[in-house]
N, C-alpha and C positions, 0 to 999 in steps of 0.2 A: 795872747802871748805877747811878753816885750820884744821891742826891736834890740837888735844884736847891733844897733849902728856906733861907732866909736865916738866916743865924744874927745876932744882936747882933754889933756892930761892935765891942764892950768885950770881946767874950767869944775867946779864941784856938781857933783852929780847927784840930784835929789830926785828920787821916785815916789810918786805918789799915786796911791789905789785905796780902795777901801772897802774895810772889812765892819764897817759899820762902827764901830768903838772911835777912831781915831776924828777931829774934828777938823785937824789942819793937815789933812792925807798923808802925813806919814804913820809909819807903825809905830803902835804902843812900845813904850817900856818893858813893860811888862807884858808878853803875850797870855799869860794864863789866865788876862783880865778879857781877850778874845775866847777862849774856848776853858770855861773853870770847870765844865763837867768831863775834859779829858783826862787820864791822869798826867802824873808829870812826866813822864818817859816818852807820851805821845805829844804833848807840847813843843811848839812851834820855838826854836830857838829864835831869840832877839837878833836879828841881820847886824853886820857890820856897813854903817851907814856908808863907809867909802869904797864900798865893794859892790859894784853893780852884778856880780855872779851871786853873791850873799844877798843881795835885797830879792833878786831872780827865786832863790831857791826857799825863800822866806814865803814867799809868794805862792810859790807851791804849794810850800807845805800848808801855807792855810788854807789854802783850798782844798786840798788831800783831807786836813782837818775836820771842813764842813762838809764836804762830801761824805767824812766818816760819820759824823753827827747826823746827817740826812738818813742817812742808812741806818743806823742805832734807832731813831725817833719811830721809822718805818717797822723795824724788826717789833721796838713795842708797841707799835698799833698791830700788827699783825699777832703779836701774844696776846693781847689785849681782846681780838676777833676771835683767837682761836679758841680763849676763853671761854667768852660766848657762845661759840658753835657748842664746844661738850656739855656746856649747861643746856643749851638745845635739846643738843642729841640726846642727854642723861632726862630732860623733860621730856623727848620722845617714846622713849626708851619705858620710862616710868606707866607715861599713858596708853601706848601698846602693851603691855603688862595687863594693865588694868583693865585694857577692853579684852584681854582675852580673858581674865577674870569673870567680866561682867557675862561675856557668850556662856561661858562655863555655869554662872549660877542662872543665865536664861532658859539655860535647857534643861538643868534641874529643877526648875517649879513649871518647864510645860511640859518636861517627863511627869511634874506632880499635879499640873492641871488635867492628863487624859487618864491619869490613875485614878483623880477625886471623878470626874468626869461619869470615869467607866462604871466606879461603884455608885454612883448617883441612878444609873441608867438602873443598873443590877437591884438599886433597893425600890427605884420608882416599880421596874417589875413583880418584886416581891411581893409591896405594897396592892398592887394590882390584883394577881393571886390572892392575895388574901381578904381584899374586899370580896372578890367572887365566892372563894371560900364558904364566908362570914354572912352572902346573900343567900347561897343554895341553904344555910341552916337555917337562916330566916323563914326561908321560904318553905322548907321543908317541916316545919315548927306548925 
């Protein structure tokens, strides 16, 4: 925060801080060359250099500025995350899907493994009967 101390009214009063742009610590001319991605309604008016309440309030506001820009930068990395997470989710989403899919056609071919199974057993039997069969007439021959 600046000091509130009085300076002489003979003596000219120059504040210097920076906002990164300026090279000789006063402010730009032109502030929209500090913040070009605000629009212009949010833009930091140009201080009146003999006004130490005007340079004060200039100051704020560009910190108000960057602070808003800090904040906007954040919101799009958090849209940015949040992105990712439904692509996530919607990949999750997809491959829960699909493994219940996959349970669903595993229990259809080992409901059709003890059905091939069961008629294997039922023909090995038959086969069996019919050799005995096929021997008593041999034998009986």
């Amino acid at each position: 925060m600046l000091s509130t101390a009085r300076v002489p009214a003979d003596r000219p009063v120059r504040i210097a801080f920076s906002l990164g742009q300026a090279s000789d610590g006063a402010p730009p001319e032109d502030p929209a060359l500090l913040f070009p991605e605000l629009d212009q309604q949010l833009q930091p008016l140009p201080p009146s250099h003999d006004s130490l309440e005007s340079m004060q309030v200039f100051q704020q506001h560009c910190q108000i500025a960057e602070e808003y820009r800090e904040v906007r930068q954040e919101i799009a990395q958090l849209e940015e995350r949040k992105k990712e997470l439904l692509a996530k989710l919607a990949q999750a989403e997809e491959e829960k899907v699909d493994a219940a899919q996959l349970a669903r056609e595993f229990e259809a071919l080992t409901e059709e493994n003890r059905s091939l199974k069961l008629a294997q057993s039922q023909c090995v039997e038959q086969l069996e009967k019919l050799r005995v069969q096929y021997q008593k007439r041999q034998g009986s021959s």
